[in-house]
C-alpha positions in Angstrom: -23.1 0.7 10.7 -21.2 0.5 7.7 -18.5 -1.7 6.8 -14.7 0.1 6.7 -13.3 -0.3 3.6 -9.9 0.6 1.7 -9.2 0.8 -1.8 -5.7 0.9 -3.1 -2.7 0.5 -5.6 0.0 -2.3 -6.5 2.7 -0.8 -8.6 4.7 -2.8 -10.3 7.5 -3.0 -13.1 9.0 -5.7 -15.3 13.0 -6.3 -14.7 15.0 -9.2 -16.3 14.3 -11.4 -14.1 10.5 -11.6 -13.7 8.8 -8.6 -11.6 9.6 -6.0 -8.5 6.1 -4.4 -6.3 6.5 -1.0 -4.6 5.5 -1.0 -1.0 5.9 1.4 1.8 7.0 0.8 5.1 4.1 2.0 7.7 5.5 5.6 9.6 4.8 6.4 13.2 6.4 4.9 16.4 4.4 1.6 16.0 6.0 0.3 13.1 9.8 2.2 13.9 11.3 -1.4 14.8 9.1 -3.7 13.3 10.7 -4.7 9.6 8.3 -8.5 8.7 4.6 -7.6 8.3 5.0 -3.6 8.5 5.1 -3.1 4.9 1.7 -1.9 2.7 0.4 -1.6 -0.6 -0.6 2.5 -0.8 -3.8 2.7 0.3 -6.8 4.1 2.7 -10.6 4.1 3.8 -13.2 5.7 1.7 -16.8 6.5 1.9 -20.3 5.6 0.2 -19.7 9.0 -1.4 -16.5 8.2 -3.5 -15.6 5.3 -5.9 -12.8 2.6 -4.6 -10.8 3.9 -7.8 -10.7 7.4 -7.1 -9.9 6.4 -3.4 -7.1 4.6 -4.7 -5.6 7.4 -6.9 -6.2 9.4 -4.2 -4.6 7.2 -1.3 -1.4 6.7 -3.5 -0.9 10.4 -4.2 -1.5 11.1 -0.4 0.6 8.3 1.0 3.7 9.0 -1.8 3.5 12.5 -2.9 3.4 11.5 -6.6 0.6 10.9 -8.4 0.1 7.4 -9.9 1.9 6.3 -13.4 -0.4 5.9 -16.2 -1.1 2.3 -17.4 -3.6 -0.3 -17.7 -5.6 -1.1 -14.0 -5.5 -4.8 -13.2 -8.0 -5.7 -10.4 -6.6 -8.0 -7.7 -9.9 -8.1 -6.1 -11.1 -7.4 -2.5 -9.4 -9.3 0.9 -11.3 -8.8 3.7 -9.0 -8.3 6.9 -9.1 -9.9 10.1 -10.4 -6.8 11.6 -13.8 -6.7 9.4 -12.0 -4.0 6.8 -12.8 -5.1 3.6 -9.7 -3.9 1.2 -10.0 -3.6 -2.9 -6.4 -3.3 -4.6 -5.5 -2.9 -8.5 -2.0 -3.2 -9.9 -0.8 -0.8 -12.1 2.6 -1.3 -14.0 4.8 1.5 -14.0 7.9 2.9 -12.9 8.8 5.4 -9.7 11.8 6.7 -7.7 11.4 5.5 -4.1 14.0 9.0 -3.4 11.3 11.1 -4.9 8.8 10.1 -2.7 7.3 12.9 -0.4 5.2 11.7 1.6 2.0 12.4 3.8 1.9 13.1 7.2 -0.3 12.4 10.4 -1.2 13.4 13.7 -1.5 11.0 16.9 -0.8 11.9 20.5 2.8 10.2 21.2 3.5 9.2 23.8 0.4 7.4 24.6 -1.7 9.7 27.4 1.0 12.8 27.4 -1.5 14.7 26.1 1.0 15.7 23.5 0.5 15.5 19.7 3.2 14.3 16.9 3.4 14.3 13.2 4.6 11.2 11.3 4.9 10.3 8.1 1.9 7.6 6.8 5.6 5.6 5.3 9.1 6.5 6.3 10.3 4.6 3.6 9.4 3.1 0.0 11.1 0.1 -1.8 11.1 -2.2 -4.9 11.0 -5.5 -3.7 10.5 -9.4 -6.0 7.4 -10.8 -4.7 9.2 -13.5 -2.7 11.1 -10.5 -0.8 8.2 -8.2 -0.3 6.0 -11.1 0.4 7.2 -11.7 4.4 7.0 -7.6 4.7 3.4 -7.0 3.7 1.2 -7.0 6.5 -0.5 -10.7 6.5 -3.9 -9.5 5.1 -2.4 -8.1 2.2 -0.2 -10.8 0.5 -3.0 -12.5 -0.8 -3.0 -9.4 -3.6 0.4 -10.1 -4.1 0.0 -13.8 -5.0 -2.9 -12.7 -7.1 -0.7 -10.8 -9.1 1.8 -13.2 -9.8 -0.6 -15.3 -10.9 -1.8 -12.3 -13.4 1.5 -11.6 -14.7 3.9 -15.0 -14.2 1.2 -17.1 -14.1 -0.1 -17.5 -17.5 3.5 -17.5 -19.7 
C-alpha cells in the first residue's frame, strides 16, 4: 500500500511590519465550532500519476476558486503527519482577496448514519494572518511549514 500524501501552497505577502500567511478555515460540521488547530494551508492528496507541484496548483485553485499568484516557489519541505500522511508545502508570495474566494465544495453524509448527504464547502472562510497569529490556528502538523518560512524570509536579514 502506498503512502497518502498531500502537496500544497503557503501564500504569503510582505506588510510593514514583517509578513501575513493565507490560511483557510476547514468547512463541514467538524470544524463549525472549533477556531485553534482548524486552520490549513490549501492543499490535498495526490497520486503516483501527478507531480506534488501540479497537485498543489491544483489543490489551491480547488479549495479557493482562484488560481495561484505568479511568483517565485519556495520549498518548505515535507512534514509527515501523525496519521502517516506525508505533506509537501511551497510558499509563494503574492497577494489575494479573502472576499473573492469561491470556494470548493464536498459531499459527506450529515448527520452521521441518516443516510442523508450534505454539501460543504472544503473552507468557510480565508484570512491573512502574522505568523504568531496564524500559528495556534494551523492544525498541529502544519506549523512546522510556517516556522520554516519565517526562517526563509525573517530569518536571514
Amino acid at each position: 500500500m502506498t503512502a497518502t500524501r498531500s502537496a500544497g501552497l503557503l501564500l504569503f505577502r510582505r506588510t510593514g511590519g514583517g509578513i501575513e500567511v493565507l490560511i483557510g478555515h476547514m468547512g463541514g460540521p467538524f470544524w463549525a465550532r472549533r477556531e485553534e488547530a482548524a486552520w490549513s494551508v490549501p492543499k490535498g492528496e495526490y497520486g503516483p500519476e501527478e507531480a506534488p507541484e501540479d497537485a498543489a496548483r491544483r489543490e489551491f485553485r480547488e479549495e479557493l476558486g482562484l488560481p495561484v499568484p505568479d511568483g517565485d516557489w519556495l520549498d518548505l519541505g515535507e512534514v509527515r503527519q501523525a496519521g502517516g500522511k506525508t505533506v509537501t508545502v511551497w510558499a509563494v508570495e503574492g497577494d489575494l482577496d479573502p472576499a473573492a474566494v469561491v470556494p470548493g465544495t464536498f459531499t459527506m453524509e450529515w448527520p452521521p448514519r441518516s443516510g442523508t448527504t450534505a454539501e460543504f464547502p472544503e473552507v468557510d472562510r480565508v484570512g491573512w494572518f502574522t505568523p504568531e497569529a496564524a500559528e495556534p490556528l494551523l492544525v498541529t502538523g502544519q506549523r512546522a511549514f510556517l516556522e520554516r518560512l519565517v526562517t526563509r524570509v525573517r530569518g536571514r536579514a
